[in-house]
N, C-alpha and C positions, 0 to 999 in steps of 0.2 A: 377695576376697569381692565385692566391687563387680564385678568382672570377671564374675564368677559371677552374678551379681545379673541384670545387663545382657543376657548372655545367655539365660537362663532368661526372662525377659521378653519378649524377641524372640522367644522360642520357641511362651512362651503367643501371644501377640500373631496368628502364623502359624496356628496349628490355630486360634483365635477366625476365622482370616479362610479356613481351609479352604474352599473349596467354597459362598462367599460372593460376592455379588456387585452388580455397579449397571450403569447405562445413561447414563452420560456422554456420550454421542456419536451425534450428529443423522447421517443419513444421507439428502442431498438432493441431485437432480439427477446423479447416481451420484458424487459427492463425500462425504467424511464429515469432521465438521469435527472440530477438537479439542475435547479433554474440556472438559463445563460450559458450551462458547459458548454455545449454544443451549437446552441442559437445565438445570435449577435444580438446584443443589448440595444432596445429599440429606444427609439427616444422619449416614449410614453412609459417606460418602466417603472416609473412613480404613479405618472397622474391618469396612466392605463387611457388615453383619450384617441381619438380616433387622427386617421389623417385625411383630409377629405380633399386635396388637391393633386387630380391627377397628373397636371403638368411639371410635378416637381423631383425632382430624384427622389424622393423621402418616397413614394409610390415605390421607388426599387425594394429596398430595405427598412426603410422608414429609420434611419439611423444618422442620421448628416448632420446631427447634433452631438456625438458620440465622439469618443477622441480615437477611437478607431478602434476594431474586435479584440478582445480578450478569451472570446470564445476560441476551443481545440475543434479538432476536426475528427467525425463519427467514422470508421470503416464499416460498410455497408454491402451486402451479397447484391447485384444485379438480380432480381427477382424476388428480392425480400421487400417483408411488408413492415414499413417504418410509421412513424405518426407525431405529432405534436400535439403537445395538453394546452389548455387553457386556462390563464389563471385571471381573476377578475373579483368584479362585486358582483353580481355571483358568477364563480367560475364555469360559465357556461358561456357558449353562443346566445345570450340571451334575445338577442332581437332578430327577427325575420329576414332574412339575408341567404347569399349563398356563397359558395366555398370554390375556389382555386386553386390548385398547387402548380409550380412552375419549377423547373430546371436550367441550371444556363452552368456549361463548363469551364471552368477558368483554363486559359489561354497554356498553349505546353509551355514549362518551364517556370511557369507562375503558381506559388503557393496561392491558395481558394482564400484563406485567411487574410491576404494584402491584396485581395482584387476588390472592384467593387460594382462588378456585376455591369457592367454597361456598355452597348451596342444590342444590334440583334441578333441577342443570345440565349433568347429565352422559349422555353418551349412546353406548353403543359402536358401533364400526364395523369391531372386524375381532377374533376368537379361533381361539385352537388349545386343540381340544381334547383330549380322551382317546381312545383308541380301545380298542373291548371289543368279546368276541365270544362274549358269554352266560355268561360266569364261567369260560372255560378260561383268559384272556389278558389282560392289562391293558398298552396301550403309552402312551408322550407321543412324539407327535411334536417338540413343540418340545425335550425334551431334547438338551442337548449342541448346540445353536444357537448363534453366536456373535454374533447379530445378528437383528432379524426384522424383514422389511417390508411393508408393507399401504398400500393405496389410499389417498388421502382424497376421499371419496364425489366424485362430480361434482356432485352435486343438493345441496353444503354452502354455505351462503350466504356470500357474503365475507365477510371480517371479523376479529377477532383472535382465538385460540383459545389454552388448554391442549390439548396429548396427554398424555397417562397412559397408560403400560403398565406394566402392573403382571405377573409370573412369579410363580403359586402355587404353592409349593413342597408334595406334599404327601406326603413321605418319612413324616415322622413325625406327619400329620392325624388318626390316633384316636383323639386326646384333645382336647377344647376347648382352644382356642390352642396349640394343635401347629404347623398350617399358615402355612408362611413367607410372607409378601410380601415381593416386589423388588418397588421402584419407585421410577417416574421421571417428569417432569412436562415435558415442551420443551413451548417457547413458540414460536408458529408467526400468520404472517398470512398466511390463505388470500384467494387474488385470483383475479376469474373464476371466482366463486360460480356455485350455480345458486339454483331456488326453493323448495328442499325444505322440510319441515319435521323437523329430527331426533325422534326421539323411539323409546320413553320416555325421559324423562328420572329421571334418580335423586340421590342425593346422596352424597357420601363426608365423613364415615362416616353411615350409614344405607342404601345398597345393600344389604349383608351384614350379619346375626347375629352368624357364626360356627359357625352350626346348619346351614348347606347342607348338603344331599347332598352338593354336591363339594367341601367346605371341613372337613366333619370327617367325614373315611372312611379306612377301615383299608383300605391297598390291596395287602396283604399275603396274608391270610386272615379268613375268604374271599375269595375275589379276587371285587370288581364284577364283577356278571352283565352292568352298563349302568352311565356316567356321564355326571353330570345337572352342564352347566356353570355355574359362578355366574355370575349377574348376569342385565341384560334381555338380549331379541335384536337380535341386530347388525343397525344400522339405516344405508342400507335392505336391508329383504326377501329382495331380489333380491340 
């Protein structure tokens, strides 16, 4: 019976972690480190499950279960192109969704490692959206990605930073808190800054409702005629 027990548990355990997923793994200078150096241990690092409540700090880092980072901190070129892998059942982006990444500098005098990312501080710098073509066709490009990578601006002032990207999942988005987030938080210090200024700046949780256009929508039927990305615009402009 125990035998039985044991198994049947393993079993739930697997479809809980189906098709679930995290972002354990820094990807810099065409190196990828191992899991957590670099990224902060999310509170799904087991059961790999989403977090679907945008009003809650866990939307920041998804970590408020965690007894605090263990993760070091990446040194990074202001204009280098960094990335995070995926790990999962299957380690992909497996469901239909789209991608975010955000920035937010910890405060002078404050190690990035003991901050935890809150006010508005956050600002994006690179998405993958939807693509639609007046209501015949709904695609994700980032689907089924095993890893995704993006700039960091050159015009980013040095200094010590969070990345957040975060994968919205939005399979089953036409109900309020439908839509899955993954995410993940690495801790990076960017060197050979430029003089920009980021912005807008936002905050997590406070970016999002819940209520977006692209956060509670049925992408089934009718299929989107047009999809309207969450969050500000990627900054900068250009």
């Amino acid at each position: 019976m125990k035998s039985f027990a044991a198994l049947f548990a393993a079993a739930a355990l697997a479809i809980q972690a189906s098709a679930h997923y995290t972002w354990p793994g820094l990807i810099s200078s065409g190196a990828t480190s191992s899991d957590w150096d670099y990224v902060r241990e999310t509170n799904n690092y087991e059961d790999l499950g989403p977090m679907t409540d945008v009003t809650s700090d866990d939307v920041r880092c998804y970590d408020t279960a965690m007894s605090g980072t263990t993760a070091s901190t990446a040194s990074v070129a202001a204009g280098d192109t960094i990335g995070l892998t995926v790990h999962g059942n299957p380690s992909n982006l497996y469901h239909p969704g789209v991608v975010n990444v955000y920035m937010a500098q910890a405060p002078s005098g404050t190690d990035v490692a003991d901050w935890d990312g809150s006010g508005d501080v956050w600002f994006k710098i690179f998405e993958i959206s939807a693509v639609t073509d007046g209501g015949s066709t709904i695609t994700f490009p980032s689907q089924n990605m095993s890893s995704v990578s993006f700039p960091i601006p050159s015009e980013t002032p040095s200094g010590q930073y969070l990345v957040r990207i975060e994968h919205i999942a939005i399979h089953s988005a036409s109900y309020y808190g439908g839509a899955q987030f993954y995410i993940g938080c690495a801790q990076v210090e960017v060197t050979g800054g430029g003089s920009g200024t980021p912005g807008p700046l936002v905050s997590f949780p406070g970016a999002y409702t819940g209520y977006e256009p692209g956060i509670l929508i049925d992408i089934y039927y009718p299929i989107p005629a047009n999809y309207t990305q969450p969050g500000p615009a990627v900054w900068p402009a250009s």
